[in-house]
C-alpha positions in Angstrom: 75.6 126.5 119.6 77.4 124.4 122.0 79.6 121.8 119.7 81.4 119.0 120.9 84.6 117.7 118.7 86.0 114.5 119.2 89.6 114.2 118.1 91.5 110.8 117.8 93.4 109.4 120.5 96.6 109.1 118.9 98.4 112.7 119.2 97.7 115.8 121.2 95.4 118.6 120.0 97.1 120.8 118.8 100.1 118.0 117.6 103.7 119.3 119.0 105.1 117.3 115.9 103.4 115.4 113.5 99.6 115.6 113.2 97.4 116.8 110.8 94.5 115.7 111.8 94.8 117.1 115.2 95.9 120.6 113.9 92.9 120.5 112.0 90.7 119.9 115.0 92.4 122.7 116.8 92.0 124.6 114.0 88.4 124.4 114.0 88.0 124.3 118.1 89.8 127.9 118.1 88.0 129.1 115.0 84.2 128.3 116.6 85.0 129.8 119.5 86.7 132.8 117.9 83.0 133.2 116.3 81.2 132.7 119.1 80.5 129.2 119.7 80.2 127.0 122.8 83.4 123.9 122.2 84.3 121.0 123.9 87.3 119.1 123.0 87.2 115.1 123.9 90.5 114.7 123.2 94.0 112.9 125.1 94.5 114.3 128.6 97.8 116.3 127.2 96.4 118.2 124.6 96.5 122.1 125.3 93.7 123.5 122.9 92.3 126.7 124.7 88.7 125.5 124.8 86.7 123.1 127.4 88.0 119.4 127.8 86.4 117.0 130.1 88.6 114.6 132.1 89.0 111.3 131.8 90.8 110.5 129.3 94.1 108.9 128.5 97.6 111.0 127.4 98.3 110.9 123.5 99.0 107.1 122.1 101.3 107.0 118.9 102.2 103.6 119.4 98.7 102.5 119.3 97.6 104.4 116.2 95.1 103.1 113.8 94.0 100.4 116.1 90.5 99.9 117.6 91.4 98.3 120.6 92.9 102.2 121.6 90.4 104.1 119.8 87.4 102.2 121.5 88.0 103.5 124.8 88.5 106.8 123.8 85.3 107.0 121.7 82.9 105.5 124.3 84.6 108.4 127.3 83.9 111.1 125.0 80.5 109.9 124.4 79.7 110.3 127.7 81.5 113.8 127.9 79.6 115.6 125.0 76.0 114.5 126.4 75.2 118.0 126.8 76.0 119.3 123.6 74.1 120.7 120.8 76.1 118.6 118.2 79.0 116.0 118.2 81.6 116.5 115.3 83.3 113.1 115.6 86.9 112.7 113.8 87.4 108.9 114.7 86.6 106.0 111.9 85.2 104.1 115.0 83.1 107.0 116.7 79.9 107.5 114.5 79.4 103.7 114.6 79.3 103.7 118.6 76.1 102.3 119.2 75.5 104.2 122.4 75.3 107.8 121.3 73.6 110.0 123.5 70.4 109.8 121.9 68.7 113.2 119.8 72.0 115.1 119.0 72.9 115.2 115.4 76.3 113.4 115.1 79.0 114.9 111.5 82.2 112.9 111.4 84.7 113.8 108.5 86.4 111.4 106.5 90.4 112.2 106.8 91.7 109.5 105.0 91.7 108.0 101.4 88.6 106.1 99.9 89.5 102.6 99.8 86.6 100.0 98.5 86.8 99.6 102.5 86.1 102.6 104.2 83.4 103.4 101.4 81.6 100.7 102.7 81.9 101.9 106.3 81.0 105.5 105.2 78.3 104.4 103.1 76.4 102.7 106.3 78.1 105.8 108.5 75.7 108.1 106.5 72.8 106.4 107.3 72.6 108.3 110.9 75.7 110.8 110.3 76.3 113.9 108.1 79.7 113.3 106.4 82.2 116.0 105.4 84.3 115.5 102.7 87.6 117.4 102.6 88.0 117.6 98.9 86.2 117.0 95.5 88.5 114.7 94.6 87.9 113.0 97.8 84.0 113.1 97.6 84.2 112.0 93.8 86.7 108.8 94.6 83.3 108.1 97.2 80.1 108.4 94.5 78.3 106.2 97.2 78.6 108.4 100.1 76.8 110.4 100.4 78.4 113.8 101.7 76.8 116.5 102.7 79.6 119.0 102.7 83.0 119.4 100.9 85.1 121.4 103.4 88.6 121.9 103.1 91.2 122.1 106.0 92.1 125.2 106.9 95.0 127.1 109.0 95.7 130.4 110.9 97.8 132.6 108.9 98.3 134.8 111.9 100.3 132.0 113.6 102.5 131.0 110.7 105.2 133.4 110.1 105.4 134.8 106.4 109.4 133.4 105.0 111.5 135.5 102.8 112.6 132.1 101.2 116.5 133.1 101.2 117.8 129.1 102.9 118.0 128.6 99.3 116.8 125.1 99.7 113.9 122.7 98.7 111.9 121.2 101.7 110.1 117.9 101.7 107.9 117.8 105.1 105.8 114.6 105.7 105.6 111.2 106.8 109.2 109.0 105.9 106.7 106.7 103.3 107.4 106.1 99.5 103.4 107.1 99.3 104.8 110.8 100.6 107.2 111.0 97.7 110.4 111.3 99.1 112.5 109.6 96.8 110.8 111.5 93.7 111.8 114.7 95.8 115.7 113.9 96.3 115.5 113.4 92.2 113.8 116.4 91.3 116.1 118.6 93.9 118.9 117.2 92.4 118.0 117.3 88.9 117.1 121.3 89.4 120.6 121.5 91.1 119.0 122.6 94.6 120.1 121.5 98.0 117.3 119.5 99.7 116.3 119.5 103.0 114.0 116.3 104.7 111.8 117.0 107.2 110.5 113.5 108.0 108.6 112.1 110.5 110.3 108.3 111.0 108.7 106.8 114.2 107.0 103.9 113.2 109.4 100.3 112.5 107.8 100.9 108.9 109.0 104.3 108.2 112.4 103.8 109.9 113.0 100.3 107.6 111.9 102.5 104.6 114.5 105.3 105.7 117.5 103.0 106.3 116.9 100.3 103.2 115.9 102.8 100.3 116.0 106.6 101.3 119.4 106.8 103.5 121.4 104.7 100.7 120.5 107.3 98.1 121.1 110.5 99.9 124.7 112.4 99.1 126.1 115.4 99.2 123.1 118.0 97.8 120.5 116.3 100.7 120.4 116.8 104.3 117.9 114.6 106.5 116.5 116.5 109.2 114.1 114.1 110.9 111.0 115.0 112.7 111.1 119.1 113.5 108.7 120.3 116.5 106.1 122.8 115.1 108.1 126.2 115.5 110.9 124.4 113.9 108.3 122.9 111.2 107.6 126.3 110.4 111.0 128.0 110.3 112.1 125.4 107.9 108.8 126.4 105.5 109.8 130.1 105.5 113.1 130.0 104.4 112.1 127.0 101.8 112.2 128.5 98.2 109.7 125.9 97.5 108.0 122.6 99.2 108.8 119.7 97.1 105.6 117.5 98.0 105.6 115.2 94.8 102.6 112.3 96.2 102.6 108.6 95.1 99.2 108.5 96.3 96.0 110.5 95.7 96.1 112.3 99.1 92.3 113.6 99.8 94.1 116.9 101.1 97.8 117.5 101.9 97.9 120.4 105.2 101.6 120.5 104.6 100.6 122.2 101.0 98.6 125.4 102.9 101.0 125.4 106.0 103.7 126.2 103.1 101.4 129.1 101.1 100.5 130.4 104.5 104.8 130.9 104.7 104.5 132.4 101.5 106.7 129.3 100.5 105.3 127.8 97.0 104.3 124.2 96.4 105.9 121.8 93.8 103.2 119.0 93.6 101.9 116.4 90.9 98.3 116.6 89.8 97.2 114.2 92.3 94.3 113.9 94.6 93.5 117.4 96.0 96.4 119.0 95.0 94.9 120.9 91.8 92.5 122.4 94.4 94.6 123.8 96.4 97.9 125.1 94.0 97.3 127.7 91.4 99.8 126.6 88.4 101.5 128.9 88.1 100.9 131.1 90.8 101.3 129.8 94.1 103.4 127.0 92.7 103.2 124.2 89.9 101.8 120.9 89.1 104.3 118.6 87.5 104.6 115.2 86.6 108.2 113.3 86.4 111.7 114.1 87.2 113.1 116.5 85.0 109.7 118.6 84.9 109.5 118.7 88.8 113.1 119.6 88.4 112.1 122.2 86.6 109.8 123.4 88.3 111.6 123.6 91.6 114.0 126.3 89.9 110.6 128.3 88.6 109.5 128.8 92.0 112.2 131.2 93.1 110.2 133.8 90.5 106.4 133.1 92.2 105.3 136.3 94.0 105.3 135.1 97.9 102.3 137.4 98.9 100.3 135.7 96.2 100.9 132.7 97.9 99.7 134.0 101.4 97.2 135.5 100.1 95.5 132.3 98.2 95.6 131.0 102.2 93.9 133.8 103.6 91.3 134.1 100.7 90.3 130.3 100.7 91.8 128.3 103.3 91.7 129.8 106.6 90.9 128.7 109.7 87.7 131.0 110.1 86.4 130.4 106.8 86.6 126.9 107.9 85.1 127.5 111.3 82.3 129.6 109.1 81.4 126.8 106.6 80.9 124.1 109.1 79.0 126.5 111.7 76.6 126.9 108.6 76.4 123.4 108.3 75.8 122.6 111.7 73.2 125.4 112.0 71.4 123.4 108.7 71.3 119.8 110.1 69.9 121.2 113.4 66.8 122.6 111.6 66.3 120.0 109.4 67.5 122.1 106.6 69.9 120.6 105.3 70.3 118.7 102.1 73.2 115.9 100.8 75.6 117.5 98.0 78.0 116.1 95.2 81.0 118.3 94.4 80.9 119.5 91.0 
């Protein structure tokens, strides 16, 4: 098949820094290809994923992100670019409601983000001309309305994440500097459990950077070290010599990359039971799923005894890039022929 993906304008494919999205798009650009597949990447002019990418299009926006007016452009130049495709897999909100699609190839866009009464709605009428990918059950169940015709979780390279022997000693948060991400329930678990804490934390937008100075920076002391935002080899230095990722979510998160970047490390996750999180950590195994301070606390010192390899392994058995790659090949393959069919996760 020749597939075209369309990744959002905001960040690079793959992301130097901060982007989950866009690793996941590389992700599955690489992993097609890797299995035989035809790919073209509409994506900003300085992304560096090995696979085709027409010109035309602008460098990487941050400053716009989340806004129409710069997604809008994007969208209609990659619509143009993929009109010799097979299939378009779209990952913009805006893209699959573009009304000048090139007309007779079957369009799939993925929903990244959390189900608000909102985006249902948009999803809903998305559906009517576009196969939609869930990335989680929990995801596809918050959306009854929707419907999805594939649950598909992310997946990541374990060949390109180096396997940690934990020894830094140290709980990592990594994410977005947000109280959704958790990052004042992390500082009070680490400190509870008596382990030093180190925050990774991405802290660009006027948002994040108020958060950081009015609530987060006033409560760190001596046991926590702020880090800011690391570059991706330094992303995943820090989540090999983690003993555990901290990644305790205010929010029901549809998916949480962070969570198999860290397995893939061998570096067990500390979550709650929130959003996708009990589909992705093994309590117990690869990690726990705890609710409030002292347990999380806990928790974080029970990690140090979680077999590593099991942790790697749970990547390389059920989130990895190719299995990824595989699942939506076969459900490209079944919405070319007609074959396929809408499904609810169970």
């Amino acid at each position: 098949m020749r597939i075209g993906l369309i990744a959002p304008p905001w960040v690079p494919v793959p992301p130097v820094a901060y982007g989950g999205t866009e690793a996941v798009v590389h992700a599955l650009a690489t992993g097609l290809t890797a299995a035989g597949h035809s790919v073209v990447l509409a994506a900003s002019s300085d992304s560096s994923s090995p696979v085709e990418r027409p010109s035309g299009f602008a460098p990487a926006m941050r400053s716009g992100m989340g806004q129409s007016m710069s997604e809008l452009p994007h969208v209609i130049r990659a619509y143009e670019a993929l009109a010799d495709v097979d299939l378009i897999h779209d990952h913009t909100l805006s893209g699959p409601l573009y009304r000048h699609r090139p007309p007779g190839i079957p369009v799939v866009c993925t929903m990244h983000t959390v189900m608000t009464p909102e985006l249902r709605s948009v999803y809903r009428t998305m559906a009517r001309d576009t196969a939609i990918v869930a990335i989680s059950r929990d995801q596809a169940a918050a959306a009854p309305e929707v419907p999805v015709a594939r649950v598909i979780h992310h997946g990541v390279d374990p060949a390109g994440i180096p396997f940690g022997d934990g020894r830094g000693g140290y709980a990592l948060f990594l994410g977005r500097m947000d109280p959704t991400k958790g990052v004042v329930e992390a500082v009070m678990a680490a400190r509870s459990a008596g382990i030093p804490l180190r925050i990774a934390a991405k802290m660009s937008a006027r948002a994040e950077v108020d958060y950081f100075r009015d609530v987060v920076e006033p409560l760190l002391g001596g046991n926590e070290e702020f880090l800011g935002e690391p570059d991706a080899a330094g992303k995943l230095e820090l989540l090999g010599g983690a003993l555990a990722l901290i990644n305790p979510l205010q929010w029901d998160e549809p998916f949480g990359m962070v969570m198999i970047e860290s397995l893939a490390a061998g570096t067990p996750v500390v979550a709650v039971p929130r959003g996708a999180a009990p589909e992705i950590v093994d309590d117990g195994v690869t990690g726990f799923l705890r609710n409030g301070t002292e347990d999380l606390g806990l928790a974080l010192r029970a990690a140090a005894g979680l077999d590593r390899r099991d942790c790697r392994a749970a990547v390389e058995r059920r989130f990895s890039a190719d299995l990824m790659a595989r699942r939506h090949a076969t459900l490209y393959a079944e919405l070319l022929t007609g074959d396929l069919r809408p499904v609810r996760p169970s």
